[in-house]
C-alpha positions as CSV (number, residue, x, y, z in Angstrom):
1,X,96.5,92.1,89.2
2,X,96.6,94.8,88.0
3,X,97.2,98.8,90.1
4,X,95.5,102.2,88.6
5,X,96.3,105.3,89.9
6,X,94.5,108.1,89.2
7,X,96.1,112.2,90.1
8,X,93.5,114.8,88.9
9,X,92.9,118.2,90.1
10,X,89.9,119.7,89.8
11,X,87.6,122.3,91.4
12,X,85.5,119.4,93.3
13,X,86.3,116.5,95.0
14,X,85.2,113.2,92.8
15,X,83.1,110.9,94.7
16,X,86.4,108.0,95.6
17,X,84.5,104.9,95.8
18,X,82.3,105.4,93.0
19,X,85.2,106.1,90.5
20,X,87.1,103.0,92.1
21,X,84.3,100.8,91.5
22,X,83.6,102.4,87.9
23,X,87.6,101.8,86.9
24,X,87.9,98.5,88.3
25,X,84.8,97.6,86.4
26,X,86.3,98.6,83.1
27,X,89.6,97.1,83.9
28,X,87.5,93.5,84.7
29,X,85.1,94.1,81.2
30,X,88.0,95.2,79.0
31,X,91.3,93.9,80.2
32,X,90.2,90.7,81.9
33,X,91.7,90.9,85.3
34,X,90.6,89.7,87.9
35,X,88.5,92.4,89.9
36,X,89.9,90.7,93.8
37,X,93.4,91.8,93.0
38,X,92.8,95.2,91.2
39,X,93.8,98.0,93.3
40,X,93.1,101.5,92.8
41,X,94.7,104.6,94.2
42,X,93.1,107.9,93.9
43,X,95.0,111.6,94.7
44,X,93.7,114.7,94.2
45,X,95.7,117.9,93.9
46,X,95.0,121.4,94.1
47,X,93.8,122.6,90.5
48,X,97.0,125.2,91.3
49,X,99.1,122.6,91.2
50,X,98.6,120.8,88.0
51,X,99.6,122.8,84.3
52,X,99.6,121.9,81.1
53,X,101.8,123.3,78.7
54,X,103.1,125.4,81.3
55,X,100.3,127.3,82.1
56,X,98.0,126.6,85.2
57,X,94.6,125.1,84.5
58,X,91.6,127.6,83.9
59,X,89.0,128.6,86.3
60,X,86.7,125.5,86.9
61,X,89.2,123.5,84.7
62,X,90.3,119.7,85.4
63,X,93.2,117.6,84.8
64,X,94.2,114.0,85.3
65,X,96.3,111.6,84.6
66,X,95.3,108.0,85.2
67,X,98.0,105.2,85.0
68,X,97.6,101.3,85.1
69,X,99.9,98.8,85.3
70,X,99.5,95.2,83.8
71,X,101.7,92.2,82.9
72,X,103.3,92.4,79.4
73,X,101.7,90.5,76.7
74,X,98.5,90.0,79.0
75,X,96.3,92.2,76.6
76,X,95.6,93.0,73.0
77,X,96.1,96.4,70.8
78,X,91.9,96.5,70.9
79,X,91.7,95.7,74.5
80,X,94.0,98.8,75.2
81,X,92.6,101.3,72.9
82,X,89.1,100.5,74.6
83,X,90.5,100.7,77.9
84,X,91.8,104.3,77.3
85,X,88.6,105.2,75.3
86,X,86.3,104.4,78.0
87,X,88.4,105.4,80.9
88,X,89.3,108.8,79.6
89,X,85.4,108.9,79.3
90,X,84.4,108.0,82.6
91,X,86.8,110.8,84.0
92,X,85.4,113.0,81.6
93,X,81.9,112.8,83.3
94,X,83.0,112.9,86.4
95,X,84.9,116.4,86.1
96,X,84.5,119.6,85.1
97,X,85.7,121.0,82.1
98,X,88.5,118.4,82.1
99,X,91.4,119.7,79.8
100,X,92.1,117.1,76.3
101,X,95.6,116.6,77.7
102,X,94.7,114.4,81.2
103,X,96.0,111.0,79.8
104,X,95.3,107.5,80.5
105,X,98.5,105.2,79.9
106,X,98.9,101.4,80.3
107,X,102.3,100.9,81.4
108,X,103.1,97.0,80.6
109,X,105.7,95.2,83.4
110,X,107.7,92.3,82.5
111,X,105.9,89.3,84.3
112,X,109.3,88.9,86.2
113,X,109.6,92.4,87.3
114,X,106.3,93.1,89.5
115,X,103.9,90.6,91.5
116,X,101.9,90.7,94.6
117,X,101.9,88.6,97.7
118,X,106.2,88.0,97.4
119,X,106.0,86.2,94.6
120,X,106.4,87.4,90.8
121,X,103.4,86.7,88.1
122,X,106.5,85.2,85.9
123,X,106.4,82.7,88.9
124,X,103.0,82.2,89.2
125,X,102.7,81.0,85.5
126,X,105.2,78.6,85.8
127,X,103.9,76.9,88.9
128,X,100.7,76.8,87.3
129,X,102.1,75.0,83.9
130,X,101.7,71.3,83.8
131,X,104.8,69.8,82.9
């Protein structure tokens, strides 16, 4: 279970379900979550909007930021770095000119902080012990 959301601005519009389909795939390849609850939001701004360092992105510039949230512990050093490496280079293909500082960051919950369907994922690994 894992949720991505991806802000970028950039001068065209990225084609929504394909980049869905291409960042749940890399989060099911390189994470090992399941792909039926990974959800992923995607917002664009206007290129206007975004700056780096203070100063508005260029003509024909792009920027994005691409967050992910996954239970603590559930991956490894490796699994991360690849996530970020191949996620940062799927955006990169996607949009135009897109500036070295968009980030991709993992952010990782505590497993009894966050859950899906009322109940926590702390929860759902104790239930699913055998004691």
């Amino acid at each position: 279970m894992p949720y991505l959301n991806l802000s970028y601005a950039a001068p065209d519009a990225l084609p929504v379900a394909e980049v869905a389909a291409t960042l749940t795939g890399l989060t099911v390849a390189l994470l090992g979550k399941k792909e039926s609850l990974t959800v992923v939001s995607i917002n664009r701004m206007p290129v206007d909007h975004w700056f780096v360092g203070g100063q508005a992105l260029t003509p024909g510039q792009s920027g994005a930021v691409l967050e992910i949230r996954v239970t603590e512990g559930t991956n490894t050093k490796a699994q991360k770095a690849a996530f970020i490496r191949d996620a940062f280079g799927a955006l990169a293909a996607r949009l135009a000119e897109l500036h070295p500082a968009s980030y991709v960051a993992i952010h990782d919950l505590p497993a009894d902080a966050w859950g899906y369907s009322g109940e926590t994922q702390e929860y759902r690994y104790i239930r699913g012990l055998s004691l």
